[in-house]
C-alpha positions as CSV (number, residue, x, y, z in Angstrom):
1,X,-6.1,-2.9,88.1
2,X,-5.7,-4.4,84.9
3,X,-4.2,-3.2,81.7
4,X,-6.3,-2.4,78.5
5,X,-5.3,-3.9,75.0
6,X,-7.0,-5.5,72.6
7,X,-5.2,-9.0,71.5
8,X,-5.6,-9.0,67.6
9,X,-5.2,-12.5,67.6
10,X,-8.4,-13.4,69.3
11,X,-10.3,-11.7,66.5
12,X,-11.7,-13.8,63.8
13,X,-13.1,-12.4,60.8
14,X,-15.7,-14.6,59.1
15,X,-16.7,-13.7,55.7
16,X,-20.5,-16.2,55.0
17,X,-21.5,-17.5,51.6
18,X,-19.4,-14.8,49.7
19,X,-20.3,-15.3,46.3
20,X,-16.9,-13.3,44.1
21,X,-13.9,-14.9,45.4
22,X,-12.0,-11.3,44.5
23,X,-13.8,-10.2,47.7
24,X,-12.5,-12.7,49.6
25,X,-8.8,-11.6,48.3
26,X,-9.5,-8.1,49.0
27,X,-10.7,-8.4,52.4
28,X,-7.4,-10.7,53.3
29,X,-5.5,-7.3,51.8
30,X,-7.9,-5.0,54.2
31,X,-7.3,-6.9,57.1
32,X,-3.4,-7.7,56.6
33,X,-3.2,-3.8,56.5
34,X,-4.4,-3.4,60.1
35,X,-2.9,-6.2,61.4
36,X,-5.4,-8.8,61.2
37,X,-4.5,-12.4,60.3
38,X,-7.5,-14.4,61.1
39,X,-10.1,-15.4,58.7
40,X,-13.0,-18.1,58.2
41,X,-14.9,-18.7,55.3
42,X,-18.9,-20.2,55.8
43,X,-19.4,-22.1,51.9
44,X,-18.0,-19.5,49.8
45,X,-18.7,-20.1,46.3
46,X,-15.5,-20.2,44.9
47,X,-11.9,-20.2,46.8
48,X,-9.2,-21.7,46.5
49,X,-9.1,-19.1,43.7
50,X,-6.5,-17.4,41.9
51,X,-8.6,-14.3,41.3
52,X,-8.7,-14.0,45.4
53,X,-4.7,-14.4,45.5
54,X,-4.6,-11.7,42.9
55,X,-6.6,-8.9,45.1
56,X,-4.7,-10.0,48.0
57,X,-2.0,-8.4,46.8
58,X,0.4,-9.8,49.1
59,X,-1.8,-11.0,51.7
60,X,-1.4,-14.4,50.8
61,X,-0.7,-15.4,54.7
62,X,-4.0,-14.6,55.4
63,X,-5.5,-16.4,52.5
64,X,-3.1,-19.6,53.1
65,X,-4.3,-20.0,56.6
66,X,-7.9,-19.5,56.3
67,X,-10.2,-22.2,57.4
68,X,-13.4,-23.5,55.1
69,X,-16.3,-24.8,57.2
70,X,-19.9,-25.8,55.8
71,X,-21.6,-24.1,58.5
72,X,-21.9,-21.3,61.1
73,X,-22.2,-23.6,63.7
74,X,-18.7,-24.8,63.2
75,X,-17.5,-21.6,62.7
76,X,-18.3,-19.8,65.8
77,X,-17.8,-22.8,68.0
78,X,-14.5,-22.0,69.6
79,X,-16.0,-18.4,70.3
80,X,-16.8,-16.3,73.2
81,X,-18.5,-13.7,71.3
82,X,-20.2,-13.0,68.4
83,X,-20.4,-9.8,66.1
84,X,-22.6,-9.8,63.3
85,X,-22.8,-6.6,60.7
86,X,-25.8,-5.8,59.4
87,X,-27.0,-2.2,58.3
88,X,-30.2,-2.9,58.7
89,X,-31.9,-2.9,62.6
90,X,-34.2,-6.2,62.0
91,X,-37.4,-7.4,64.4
92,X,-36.2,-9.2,67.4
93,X,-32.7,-8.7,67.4
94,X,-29.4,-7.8,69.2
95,X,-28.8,-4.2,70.4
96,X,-27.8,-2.4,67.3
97,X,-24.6,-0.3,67.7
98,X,-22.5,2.2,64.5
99,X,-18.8,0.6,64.7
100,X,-16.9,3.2,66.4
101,X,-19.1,2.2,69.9
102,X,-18.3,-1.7,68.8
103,X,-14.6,-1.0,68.9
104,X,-14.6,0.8,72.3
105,X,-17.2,-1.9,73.8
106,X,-15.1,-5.1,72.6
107,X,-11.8,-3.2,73.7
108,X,-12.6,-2.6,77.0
109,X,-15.3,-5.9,77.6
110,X,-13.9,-8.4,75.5
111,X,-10.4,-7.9,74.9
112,X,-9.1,-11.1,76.0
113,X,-11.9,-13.0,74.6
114,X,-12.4,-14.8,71.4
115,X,-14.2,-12.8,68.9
116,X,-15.8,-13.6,66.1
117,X,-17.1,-10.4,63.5
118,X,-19.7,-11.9,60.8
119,X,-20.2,-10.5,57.6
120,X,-22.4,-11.7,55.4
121,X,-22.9,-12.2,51.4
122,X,-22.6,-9.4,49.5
123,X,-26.3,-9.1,47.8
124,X,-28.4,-10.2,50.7
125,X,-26.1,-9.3,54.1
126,X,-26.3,-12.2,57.0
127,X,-29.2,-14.5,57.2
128,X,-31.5,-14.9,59.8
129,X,-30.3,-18.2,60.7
130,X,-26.5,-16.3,61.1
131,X,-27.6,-13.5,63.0
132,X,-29.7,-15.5,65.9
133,X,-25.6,-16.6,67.2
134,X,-24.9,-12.9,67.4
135,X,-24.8,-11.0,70.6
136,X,-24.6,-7.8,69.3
137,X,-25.0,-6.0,65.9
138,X,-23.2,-3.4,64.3
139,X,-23.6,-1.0,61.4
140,X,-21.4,1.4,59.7
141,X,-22.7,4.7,60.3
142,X,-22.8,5.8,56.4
143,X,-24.8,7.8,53.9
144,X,-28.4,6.7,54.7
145,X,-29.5,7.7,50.8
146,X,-26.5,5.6,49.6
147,X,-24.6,2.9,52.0
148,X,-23.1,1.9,49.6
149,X,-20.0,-0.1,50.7
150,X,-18.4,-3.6,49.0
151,X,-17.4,-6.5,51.2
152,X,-13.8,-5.3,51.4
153,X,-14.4,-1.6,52.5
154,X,-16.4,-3.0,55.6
155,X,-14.1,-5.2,56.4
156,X,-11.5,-2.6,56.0
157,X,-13.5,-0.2,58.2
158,X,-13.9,-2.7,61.1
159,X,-10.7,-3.2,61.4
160,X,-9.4,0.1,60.9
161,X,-11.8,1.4,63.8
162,X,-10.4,-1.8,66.2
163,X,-7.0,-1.0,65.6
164,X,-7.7,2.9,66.4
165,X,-9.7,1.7,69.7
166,X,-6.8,-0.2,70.6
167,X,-4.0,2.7,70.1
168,X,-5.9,5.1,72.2
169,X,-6.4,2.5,75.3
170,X,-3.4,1.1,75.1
171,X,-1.6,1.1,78.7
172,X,-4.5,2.6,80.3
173,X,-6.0,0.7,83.6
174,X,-9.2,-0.2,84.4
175,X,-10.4,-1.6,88.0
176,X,-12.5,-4.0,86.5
177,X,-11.9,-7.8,85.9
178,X,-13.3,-8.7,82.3
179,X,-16.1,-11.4,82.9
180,X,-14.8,-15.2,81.3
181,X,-17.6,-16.3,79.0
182,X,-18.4,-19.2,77.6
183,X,-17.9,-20.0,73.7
184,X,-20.6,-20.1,71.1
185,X,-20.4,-23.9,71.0
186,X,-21.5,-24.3,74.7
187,X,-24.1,-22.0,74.3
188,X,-25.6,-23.6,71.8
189,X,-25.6,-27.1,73.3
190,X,-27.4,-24.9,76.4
191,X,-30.4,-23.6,73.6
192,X,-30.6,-27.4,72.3
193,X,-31.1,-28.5,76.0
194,X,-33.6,-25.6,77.0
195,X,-35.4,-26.5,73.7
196,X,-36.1,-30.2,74.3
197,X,-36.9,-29.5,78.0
198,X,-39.6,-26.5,76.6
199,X,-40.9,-29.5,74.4
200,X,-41.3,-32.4,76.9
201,X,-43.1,-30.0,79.2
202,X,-45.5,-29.4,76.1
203,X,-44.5,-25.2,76.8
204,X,-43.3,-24.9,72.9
205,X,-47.1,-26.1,71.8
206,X,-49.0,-23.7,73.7
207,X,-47.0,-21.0,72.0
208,X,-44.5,-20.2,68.7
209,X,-41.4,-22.2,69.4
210,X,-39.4,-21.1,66.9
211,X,-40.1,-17.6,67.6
212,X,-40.3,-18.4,71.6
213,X,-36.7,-19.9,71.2
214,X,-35.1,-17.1,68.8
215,X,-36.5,-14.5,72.0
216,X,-34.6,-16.8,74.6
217,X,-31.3,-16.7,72.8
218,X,-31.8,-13.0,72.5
219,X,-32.6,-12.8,76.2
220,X,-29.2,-15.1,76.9
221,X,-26.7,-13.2,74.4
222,X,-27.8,-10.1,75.9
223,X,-26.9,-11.2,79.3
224,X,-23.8,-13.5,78.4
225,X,-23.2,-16.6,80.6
226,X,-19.9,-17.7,82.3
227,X,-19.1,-21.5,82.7
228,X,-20.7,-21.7,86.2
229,X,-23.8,-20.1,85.1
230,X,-24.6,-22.2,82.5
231,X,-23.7,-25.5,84.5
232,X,-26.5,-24.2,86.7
233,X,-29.0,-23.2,84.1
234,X,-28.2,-26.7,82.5
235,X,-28.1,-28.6,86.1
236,X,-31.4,-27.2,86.1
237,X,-32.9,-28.6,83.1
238,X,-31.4,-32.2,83.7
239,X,-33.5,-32.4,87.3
240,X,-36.1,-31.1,85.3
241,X,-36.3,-33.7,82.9
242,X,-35.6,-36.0,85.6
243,X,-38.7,-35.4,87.1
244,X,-40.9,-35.7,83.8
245,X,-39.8,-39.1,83.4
């Protein structure tokens, strides 16, 4: 038996390529508020910036300890699972869940695990290229003639709704052991591996690669490797190649 709470210090807010710093302060605010302290930022436009310390409102801890990175790949590295918000369901993609199913899913599969929530600039959401490390997308289920929410009212929401999912579990047990899986980083030395075995077998030429490769990491998010599985997958690929040459 094991007990149920979520450990807010696993969870990792990443705001990407937010282009008003003030959203940046206000989100530290919104998250501060429900107990959150962790936050990355993917080349914001602006920050350090006094305008973002002045809608923190007292949230500079959040702000102060916030780590810069250049790109997503950095970002997520350390990661075990990926969260990307996005109102819109695009082609190919993750299952598609409103927030309040999110907070019960992570709470009672993830709660140990290092999570990473993604939200993207404010104009033109996530990119494609930021979405393909997701393993599941969520949307705030909202006004469908005007969803209409700024960066820090998401942010606020998401948070809000974890916090609530965690209340409510909290000292209940479950018989099941929470699977250990492996972080963003691994996974994608695995899709650079499976990639450049696809190519010397000449599979990627007989069909789209890029759009072969963005349904493989689909197929792997959705199922979600452990260490052991993806020493096999990749044990498997290294004879492979061995035999090619």
């Amino acid at each position: 038996m094991q007990t149920v709470s979520m450990n807010f210090e696993k969870i990792t807010i990443i705001l990407c390529r937010t282009s008003h710093p003030g959203n940046i302060g206000s989100a530290a605010r919104a998250m501060l508020t429900m107990g959150f302290k962790n936050l990355k930022l993917v080349s914001p436009n602006t920050f350090p910036s006094s305008e973002a310390v002045a809608l923190a409102s007292g949230a500079e801890e959040v702000l102060n300890q916030a780590k810069l990175y250049t790109s997503i790949e950095e970002a997520i590295a350390e990661h075990q699972c990926v969260i990307g918000f996005s109102a819109r369901q695009r082609e190919l993609t993750q299952p598609h869940i409103n927030l309040t199913s999110l907070a019960y899913t992570l709470n009672e599969n993830y709660s140990d695990q290092a999570i990473a929530i993604l939200f993207g600039n404010e104009t033109n959401g996530l990119s494609n290229d930021e979405i393909k490390h997701c393993h599941l997308l969520c949307f705030i289920d909202s006004n469908p003639t005007y969803a209409s929410l700024n960066l820090a009212q998401a942010v606020q929401l998401c948070c809000y709704e974890l916090r609530m999912a965690s209340n409510k579990s909290e000292g209940l047990l479950i018989n099941k052991k929470q699977k250990d899986f492996v972080s963003a980083d691994r996974m994608n030395g695995f899709f650079d591996h499976l990639e450049e075995t696809l190519d010397q077998i000449g599979f990627l030429k007989k069909v789209q690669g890029e759009r072969l490769m963005h349904r493989l990491r689909l197929l792997f998010n959705r199922t979600q490797l452990d260490e052991e599985e993806v020493n096999i997958l990749r044990g498997i690929l290294k004879e492979t190649q061995k035999k090619i040459k």
